[in-house]
Each structure stands twice: as C-alpha cells, then as structure tokens.
C-alpha positions in Angstrom: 20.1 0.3 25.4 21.9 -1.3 28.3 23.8 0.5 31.1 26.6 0.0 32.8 25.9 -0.8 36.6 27.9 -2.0 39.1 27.7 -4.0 42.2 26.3 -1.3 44.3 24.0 0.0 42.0 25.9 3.3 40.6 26.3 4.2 36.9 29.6 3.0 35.4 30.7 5.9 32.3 30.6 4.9 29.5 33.6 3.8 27.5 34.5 4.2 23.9 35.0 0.5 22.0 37.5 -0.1 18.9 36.1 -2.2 16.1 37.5 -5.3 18.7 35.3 -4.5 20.9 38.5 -3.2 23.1 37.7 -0.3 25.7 39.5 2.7 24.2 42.0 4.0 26.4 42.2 7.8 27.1 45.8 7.8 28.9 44.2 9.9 31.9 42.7 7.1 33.8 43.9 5.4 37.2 46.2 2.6 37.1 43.4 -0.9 37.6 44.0 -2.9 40.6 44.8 -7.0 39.4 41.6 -8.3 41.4 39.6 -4.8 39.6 41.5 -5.7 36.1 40.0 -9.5 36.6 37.3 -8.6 37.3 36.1 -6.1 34.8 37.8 -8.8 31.8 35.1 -11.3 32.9 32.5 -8.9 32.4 33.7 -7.9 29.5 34.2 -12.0 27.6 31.2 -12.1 25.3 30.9 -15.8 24.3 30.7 -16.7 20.6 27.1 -15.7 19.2 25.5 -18.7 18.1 23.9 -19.0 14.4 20.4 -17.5 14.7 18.1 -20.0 13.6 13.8 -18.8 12.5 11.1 -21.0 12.1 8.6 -20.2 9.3 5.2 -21.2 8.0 3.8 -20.5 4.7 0.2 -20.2 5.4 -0.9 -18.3 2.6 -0.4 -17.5 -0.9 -2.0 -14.7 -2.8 -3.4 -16.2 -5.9 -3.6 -12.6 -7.7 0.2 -12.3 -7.2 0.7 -16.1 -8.4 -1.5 -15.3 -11.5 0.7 -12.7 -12.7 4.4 -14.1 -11.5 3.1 -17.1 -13.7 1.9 -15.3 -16.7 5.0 -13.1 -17.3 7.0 -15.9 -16.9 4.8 -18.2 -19.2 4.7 -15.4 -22.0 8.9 -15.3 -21.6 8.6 -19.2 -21.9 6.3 -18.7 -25.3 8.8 -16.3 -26.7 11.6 -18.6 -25.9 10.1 -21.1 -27.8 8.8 -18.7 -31.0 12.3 -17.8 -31.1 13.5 -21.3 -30.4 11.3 -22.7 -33.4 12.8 -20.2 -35.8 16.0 -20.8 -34.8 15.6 -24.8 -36.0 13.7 -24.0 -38.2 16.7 -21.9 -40.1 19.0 -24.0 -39.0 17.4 -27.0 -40.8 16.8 -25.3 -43.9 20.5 -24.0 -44.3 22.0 -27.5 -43.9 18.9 -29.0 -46.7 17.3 -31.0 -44.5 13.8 -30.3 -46.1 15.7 -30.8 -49.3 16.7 -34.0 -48.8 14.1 -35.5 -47.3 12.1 -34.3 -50.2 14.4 -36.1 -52.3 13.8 -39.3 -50.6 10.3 -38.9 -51.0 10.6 -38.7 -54.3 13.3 -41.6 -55.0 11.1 -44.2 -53.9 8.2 -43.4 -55.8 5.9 -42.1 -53.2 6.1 -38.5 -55.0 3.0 -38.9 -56.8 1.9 -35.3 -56.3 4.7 -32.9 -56.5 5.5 -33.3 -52.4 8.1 -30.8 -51.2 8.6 -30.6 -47.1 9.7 -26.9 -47.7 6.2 -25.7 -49.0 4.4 -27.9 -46.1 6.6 -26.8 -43.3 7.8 -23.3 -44.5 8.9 -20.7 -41.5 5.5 -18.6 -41.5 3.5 -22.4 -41.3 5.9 -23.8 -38.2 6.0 -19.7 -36.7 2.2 -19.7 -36.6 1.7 -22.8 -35.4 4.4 -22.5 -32.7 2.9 -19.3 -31.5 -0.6 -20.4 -31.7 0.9 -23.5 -29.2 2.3 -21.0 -27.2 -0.8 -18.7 -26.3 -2.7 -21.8 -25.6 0.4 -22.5 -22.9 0.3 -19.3 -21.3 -3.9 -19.1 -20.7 -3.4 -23.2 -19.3 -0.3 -22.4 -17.2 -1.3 -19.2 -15.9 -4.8 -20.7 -15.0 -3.4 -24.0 -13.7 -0.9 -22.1 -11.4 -3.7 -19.9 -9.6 -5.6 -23.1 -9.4 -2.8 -24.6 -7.4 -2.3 -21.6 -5.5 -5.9 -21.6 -4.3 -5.9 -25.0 -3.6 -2.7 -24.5 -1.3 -4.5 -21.9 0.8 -7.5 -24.6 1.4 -5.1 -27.2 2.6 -2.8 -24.9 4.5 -5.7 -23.9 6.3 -6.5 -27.7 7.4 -2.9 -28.6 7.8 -0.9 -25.3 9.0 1.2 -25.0 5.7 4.6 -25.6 5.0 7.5 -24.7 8.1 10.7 -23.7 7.2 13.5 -23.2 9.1 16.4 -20.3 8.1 19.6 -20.7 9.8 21.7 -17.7 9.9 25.8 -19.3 9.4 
C-alpha cells in the first residue's frame, strides 16, 4: 500500500476516491490555495496505463497429460466418424444408390453370380469396419501424440522452447 507523504515528510489523510478516481469531497474542508490546488492536480494526473505486455516460454509438456487430452479427443473423433459412416451409409441406401449400381452391374453382363452392392456393403459390414478403423486411429494418434510430446521436451531442453508473448489491449 502506498501513503500519502508530503514534502516535509508528514502523513497526508487519506481521502475517499469516486469510481473517477476524483477525491470525495466532505464539505468541511478549508478552501485550497491556487498554487496548493495546482499543486496537488499534478500529483494527482495518473498517465494512461500502458498495455501490459509478458514474455513466455514453453519449456515443458507433460506427456501423461498429452496422452489423455489426445485420447478423449481421438475416441470423440472415432464416434464422429461411426456415426458419420451410418449416416452415409442411410443416406445412400434411401436414395438407391446400391440399387442402382447393382443394376448396372448386372446390365452389362458382368452379373455372373448374383452381385448385389447391398449384401456386400450392408450397414453392420461398413459399421464394423468403420469402427474397427477407428480403434486402430485412436491407439496410433494417442501414441503418436505422446511421442511428439516427448520429443518436444528433448529439443526444448537444447533449444529453450517456444516464447510467447501476451499483450494485455
């Protein structure tokens, strides 16, 4: 806390400021000399505060905490794309897409078997498959990402990390 001091070393009281930062008037004080009321507005200009500005360096990351941020987010990016999958999948069947294609298989005589795209790619074959390609994203990511995370901390070490600098407008 600062305190109020004059010139000659006594202790000023304290004064009451409104939300302007204006000295609160009681109606019981002494008329202010000019030279006194002068003086005292100096003290009391504050110049504009200037944007704070902090430098930053990311040293170190914790690959544990990296591990797990980029699992939950992998297995949300797997469900995205189960439910994606399905999604087409429906789609595609409700405008007869397999249909049709099935259709021109058989119109140009390559049907020599009975081929219908519906039985080959029906919603439980693409789902399974989908989530199968999933699971294997989420145990590649999630290793990858603490791979890289480790790997930061070795050249971080050797080259001080990565600065930043936040202004505060």
């Amino acid at each position: 806390m600062s305190e109020n001091v004059d010139e000659e070393g006594r202790r000023e009281p304290r004064v009451g400021r409104t939300v302007s930062n204006q000295p609160i008037s009681t109606g019981n004080e002494a008329p202010m000399p000019s030279a006194a009321r002068a003086a005292a507005a100096s003290k009391r200009r504050h110049h504009t505060p200037r944007a704070r500005r902090m430098s930053l360096s990311l040293t170190r990351v914790d690959a544990w905490s990296v591990a797990k941020v980029t699992f939950l987010l992998s297995v949300a990016g797997g469900i995205i794309q189960i439910v994606a999958a399905a999604l087409v999948w429906l789609i595609l069947n409700l405008a007869g897409v397999f249909d049709q294609v099935t259709q021109i298989v058989s119109s140009t005589g390559l049907d020599s078997s009975g081929f219908n795209l519906a039985d080959v790619l029906s919603l439980s074959t693409v789902l399974s498959t989908v989530t199968i390609l999933a699971i294997v994203g989420v145990v590649l990511f999630t290793l990858l990402a603490t791979i890289f995370a480790l790997l930061y901390n070795v050249v971080s070490s050797l080259v001080g990390g990565v600065h930043v600098t936040l202004g505060d407008d």
